[in-house]
DSSP file (Angstrom, degrees, kcal/mol; ACC not computed):
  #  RESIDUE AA STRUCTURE BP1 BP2  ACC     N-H-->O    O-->H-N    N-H-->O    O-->H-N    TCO  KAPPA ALPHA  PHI   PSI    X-CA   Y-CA   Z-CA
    1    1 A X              0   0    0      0, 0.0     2,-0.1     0, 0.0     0, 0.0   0.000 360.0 360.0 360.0 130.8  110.6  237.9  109.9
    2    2 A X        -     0   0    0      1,-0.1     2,-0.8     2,-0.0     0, 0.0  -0.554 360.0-101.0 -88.4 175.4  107.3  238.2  111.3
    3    3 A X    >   -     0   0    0      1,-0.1     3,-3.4    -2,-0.1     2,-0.5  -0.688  15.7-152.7-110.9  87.1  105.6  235.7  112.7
    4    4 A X  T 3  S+     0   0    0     -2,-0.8    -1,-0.1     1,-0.3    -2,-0.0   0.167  97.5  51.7   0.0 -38.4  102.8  234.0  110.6
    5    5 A X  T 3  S+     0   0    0     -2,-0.5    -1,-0.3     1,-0.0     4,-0.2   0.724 118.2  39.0 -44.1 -55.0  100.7  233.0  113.9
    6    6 A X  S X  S+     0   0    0     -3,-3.4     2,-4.5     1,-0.1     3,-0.6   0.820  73.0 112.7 -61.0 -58.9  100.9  236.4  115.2
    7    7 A X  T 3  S-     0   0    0      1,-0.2    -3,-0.1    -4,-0.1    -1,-0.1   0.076  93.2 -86.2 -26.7  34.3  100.4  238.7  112.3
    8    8 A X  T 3   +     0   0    0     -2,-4.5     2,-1.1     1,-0.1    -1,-0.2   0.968  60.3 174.5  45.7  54.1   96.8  240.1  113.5
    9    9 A X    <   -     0   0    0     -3,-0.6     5,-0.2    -4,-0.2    -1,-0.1  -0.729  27.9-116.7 -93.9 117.7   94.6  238.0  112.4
   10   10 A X     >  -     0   0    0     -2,-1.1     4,-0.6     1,-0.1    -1,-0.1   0.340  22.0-107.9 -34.9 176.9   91.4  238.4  113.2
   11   11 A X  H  > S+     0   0    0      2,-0.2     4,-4.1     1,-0.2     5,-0.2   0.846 119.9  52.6 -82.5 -29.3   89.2  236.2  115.1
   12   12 A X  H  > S+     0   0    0      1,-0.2     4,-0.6     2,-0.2     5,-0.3   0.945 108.4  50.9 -45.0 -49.6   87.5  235.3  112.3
   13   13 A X  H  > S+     0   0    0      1,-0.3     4,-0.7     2,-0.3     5,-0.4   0.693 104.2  56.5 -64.0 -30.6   90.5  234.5  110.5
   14   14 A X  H  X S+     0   0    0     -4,-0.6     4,-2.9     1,-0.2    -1,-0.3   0.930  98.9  58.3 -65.2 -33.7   91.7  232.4  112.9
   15   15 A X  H  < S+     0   0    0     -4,-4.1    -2,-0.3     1,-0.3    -1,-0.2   0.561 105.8  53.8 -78.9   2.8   88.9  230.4  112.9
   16   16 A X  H  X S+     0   0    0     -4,-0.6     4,-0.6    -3,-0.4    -1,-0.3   0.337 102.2  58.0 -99.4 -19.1   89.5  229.8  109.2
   17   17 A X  H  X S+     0   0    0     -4,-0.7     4,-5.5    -5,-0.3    -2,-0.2   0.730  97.4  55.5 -85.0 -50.9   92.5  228.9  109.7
   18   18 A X  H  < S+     0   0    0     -4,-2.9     4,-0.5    -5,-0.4    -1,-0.2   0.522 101.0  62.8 -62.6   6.8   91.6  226.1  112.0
   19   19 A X  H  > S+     0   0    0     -5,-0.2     4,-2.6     2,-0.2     5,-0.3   0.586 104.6  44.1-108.1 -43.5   89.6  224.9  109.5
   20   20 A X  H  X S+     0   0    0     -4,-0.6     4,-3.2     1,-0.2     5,-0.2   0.996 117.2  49.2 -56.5 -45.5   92.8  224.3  107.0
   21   21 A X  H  X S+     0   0    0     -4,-5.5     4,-1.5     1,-0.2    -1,-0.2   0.778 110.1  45.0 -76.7 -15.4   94.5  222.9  109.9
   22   22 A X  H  > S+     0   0    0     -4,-0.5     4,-1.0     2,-0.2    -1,-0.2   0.813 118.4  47.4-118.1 -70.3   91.6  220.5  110.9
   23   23 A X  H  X S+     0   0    0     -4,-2.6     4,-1.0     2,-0.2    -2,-0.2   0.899 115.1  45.0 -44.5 -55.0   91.4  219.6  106.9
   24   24 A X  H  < S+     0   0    0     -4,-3.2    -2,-0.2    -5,-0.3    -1,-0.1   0.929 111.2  58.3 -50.7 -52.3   95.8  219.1  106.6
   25   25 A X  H  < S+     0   0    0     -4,-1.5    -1,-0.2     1,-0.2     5,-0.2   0.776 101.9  50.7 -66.6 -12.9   95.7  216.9  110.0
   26   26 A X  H  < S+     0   0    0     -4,-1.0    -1,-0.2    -5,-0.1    -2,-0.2   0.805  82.7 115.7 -93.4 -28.7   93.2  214.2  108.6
   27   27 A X    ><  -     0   0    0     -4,-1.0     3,-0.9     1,-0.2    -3,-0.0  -0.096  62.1-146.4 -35.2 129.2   95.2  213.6  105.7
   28   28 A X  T 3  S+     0   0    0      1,-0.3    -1,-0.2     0, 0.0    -3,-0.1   0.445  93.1  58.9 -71.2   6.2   96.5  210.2  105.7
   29   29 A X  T 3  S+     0   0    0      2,-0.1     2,-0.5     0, 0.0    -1,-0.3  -0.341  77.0 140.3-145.3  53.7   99.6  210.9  104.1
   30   30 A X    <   -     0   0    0     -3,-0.9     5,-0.1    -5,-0.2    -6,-0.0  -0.892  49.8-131.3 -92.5 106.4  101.0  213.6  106.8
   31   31 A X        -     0   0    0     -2,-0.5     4,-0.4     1,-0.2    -2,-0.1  -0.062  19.0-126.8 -38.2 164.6  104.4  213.6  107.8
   32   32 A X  S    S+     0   0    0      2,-0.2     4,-0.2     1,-0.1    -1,-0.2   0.313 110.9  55.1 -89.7  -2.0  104.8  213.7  111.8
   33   33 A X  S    S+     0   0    0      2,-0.1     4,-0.3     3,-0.1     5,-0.2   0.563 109.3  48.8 -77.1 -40.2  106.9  216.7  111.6
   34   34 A X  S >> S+     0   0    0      1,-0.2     4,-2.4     2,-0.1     3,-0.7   0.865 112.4  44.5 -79.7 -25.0  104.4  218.3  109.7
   35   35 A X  H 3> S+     0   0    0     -4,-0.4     4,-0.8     1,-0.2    -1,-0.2   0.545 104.2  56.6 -90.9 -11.0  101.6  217.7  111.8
   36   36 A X  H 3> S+     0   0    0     -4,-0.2     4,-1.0     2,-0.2    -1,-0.2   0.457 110.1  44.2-108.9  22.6  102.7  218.3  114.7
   37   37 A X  H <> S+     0   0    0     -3,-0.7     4,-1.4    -4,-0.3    -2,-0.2   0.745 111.3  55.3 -92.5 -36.3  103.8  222.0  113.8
   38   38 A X  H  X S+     0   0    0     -4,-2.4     4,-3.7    -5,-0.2     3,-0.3   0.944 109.5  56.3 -54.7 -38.0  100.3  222.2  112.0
   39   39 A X  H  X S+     0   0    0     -4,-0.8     4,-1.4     1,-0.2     5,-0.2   0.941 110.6  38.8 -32.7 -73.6   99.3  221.1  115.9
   40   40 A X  H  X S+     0   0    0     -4,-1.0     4,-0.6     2,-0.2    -1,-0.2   0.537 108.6  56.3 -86.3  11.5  100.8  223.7  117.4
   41   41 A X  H  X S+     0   0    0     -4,-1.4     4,-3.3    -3,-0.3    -2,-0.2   0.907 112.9  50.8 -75.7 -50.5  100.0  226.3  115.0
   42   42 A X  H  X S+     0   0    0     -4,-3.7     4,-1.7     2,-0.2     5,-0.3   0.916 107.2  47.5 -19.5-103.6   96.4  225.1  115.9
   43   43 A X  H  X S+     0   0    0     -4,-1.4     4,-1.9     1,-0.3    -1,-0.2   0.688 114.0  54.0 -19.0 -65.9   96.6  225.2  119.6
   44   44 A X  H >X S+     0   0    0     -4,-0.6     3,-1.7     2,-0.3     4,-1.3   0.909 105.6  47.4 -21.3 -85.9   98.2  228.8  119.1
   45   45 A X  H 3X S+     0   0    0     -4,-3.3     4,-0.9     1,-0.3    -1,-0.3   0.800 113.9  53.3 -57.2 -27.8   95.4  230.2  117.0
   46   46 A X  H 3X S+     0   0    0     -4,-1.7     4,-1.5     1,-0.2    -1,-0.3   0.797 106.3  46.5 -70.2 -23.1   92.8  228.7  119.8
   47   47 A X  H << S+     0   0    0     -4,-1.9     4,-0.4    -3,-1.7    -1,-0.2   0.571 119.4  42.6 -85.4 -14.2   94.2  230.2  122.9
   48   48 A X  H  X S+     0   0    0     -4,-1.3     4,-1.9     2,-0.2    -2,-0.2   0.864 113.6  55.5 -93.6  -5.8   94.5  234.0  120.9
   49   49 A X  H  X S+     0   0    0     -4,-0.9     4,-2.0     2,-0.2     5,-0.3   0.974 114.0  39.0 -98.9 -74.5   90.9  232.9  119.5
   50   50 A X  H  < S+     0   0    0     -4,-1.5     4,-0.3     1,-0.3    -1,-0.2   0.323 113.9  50.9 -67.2   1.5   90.0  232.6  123.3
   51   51 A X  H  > S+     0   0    0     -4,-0.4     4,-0.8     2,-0.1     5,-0.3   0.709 112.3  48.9-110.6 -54.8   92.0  235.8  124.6
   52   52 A X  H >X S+     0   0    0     -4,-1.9     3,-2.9    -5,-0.2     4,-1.8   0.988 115.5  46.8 -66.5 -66.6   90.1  238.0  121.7
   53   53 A X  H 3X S+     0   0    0     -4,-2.0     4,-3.4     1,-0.3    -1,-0.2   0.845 110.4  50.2 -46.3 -35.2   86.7  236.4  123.0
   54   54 A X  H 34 S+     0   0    0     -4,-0.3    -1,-0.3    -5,-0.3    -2,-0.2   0.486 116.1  39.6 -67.4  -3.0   87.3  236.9  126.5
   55   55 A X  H XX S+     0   0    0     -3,-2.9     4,-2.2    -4,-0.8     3,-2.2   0.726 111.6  62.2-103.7 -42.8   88.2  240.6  126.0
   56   56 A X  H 3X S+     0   0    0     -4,-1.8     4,-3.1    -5,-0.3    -2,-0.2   0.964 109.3  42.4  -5.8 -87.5   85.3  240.5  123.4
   57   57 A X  H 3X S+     0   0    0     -4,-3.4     4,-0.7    -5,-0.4    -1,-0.2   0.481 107.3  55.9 -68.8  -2.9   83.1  239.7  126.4
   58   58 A X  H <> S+     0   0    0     -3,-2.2     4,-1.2     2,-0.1     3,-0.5   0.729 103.2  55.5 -98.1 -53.7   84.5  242.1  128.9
   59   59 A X  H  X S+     0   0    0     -4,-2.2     4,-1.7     1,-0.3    -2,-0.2   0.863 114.3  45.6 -38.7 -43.8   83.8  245.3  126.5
   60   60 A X  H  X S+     0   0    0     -4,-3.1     4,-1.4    -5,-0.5    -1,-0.3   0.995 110.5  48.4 -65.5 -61.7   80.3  244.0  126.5
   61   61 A X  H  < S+     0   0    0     -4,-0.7     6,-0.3    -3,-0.5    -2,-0.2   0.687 108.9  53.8  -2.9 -64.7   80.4  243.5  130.0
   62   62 A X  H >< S+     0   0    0     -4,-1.2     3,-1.7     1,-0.2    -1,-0.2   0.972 108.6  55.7 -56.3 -77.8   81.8  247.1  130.4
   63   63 A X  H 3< S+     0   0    0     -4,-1.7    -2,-0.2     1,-0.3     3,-0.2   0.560 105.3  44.5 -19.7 -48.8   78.9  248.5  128.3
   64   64 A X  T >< S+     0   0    0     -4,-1.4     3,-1.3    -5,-0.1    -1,-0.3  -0.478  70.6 142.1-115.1  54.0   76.2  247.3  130.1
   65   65 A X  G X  S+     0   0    0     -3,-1.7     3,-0.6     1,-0.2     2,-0.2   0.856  79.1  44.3 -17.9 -55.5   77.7  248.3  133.3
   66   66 A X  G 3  S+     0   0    0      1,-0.2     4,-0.4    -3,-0.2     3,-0.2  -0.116  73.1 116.7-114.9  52.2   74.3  249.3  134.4
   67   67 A X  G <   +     0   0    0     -3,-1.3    -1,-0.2     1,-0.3    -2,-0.1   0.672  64.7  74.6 -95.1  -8.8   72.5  246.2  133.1
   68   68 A X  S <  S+     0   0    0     -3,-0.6    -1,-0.3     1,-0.2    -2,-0.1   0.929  99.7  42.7 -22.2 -61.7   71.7  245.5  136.8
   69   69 A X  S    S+     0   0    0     -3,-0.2    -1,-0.2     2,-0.0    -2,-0.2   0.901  93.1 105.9 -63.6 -55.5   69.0  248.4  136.5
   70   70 A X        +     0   0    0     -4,-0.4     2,-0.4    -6,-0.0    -3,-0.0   0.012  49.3 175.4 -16.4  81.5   68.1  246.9  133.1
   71   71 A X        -     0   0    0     -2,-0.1     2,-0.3     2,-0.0    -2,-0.0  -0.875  25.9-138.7-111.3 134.2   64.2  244.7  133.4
   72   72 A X        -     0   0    0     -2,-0.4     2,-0.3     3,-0.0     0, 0.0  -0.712  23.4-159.0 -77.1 140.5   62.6  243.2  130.4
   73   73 A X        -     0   0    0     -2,-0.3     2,-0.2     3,-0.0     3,-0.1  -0.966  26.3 -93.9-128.0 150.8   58.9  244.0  130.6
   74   74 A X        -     0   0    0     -2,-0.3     0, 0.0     1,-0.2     0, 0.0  -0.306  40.7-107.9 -71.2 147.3   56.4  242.1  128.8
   75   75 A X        -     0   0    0     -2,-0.2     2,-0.5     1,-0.1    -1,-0.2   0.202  29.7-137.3 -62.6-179.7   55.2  243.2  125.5
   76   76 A X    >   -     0   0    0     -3,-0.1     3,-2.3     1,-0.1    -1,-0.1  -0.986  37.9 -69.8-135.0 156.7   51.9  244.5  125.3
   77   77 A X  T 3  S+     0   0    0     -2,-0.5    -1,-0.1     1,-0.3     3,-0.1   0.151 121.8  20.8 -49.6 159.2   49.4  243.8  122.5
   78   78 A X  T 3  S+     0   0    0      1,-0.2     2,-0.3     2,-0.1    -1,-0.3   0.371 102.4 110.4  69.2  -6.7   50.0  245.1  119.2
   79   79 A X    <         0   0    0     -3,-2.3    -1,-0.2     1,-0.2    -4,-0.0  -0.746 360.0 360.0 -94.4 150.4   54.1  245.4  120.1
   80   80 A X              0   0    0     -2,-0.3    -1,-0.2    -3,-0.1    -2,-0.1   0.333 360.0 360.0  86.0 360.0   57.0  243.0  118.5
């Protein structure tokens, strides 16, 4: 069986999924068995949420290798 957590979900999707689980946990009328799996589903999709942005941000990183070199100059009239 695969595992529902796992399954490639984008980040996007994760974060849409935190929004269901965020919606489930404020019910008042949530078992504690259920809420605290919905809990650790949470916690799950935020640490893979935070492993895809950190790789996210080295590939950028990577990219502009040679952003060192890289100077903004100011525009000059009639530019922008």
């Amino acid at each position: 069986m695969t595992d529902p957590i796992r399954k490639g979900l984008t980040l996007e999707g994760r974060l849409r999924r935190l929004e269901e689980i965020v919606g489930q946990l404020e019910a008042e009328d949530l078992e504690l068995d259920k809420a605290l799996a919905l809990f650790e589903e949470g916690v799950t999709h935020v640490r893979e949420a935070e492993t895809a942005l950190s790789a996210a941000e080295l590939r950028v990183e990577e990219l502009l290798g040679g952003a060192d070199e890289l100077r903004t100059a100011p525009l000059r009239d009639g530019e922008g």
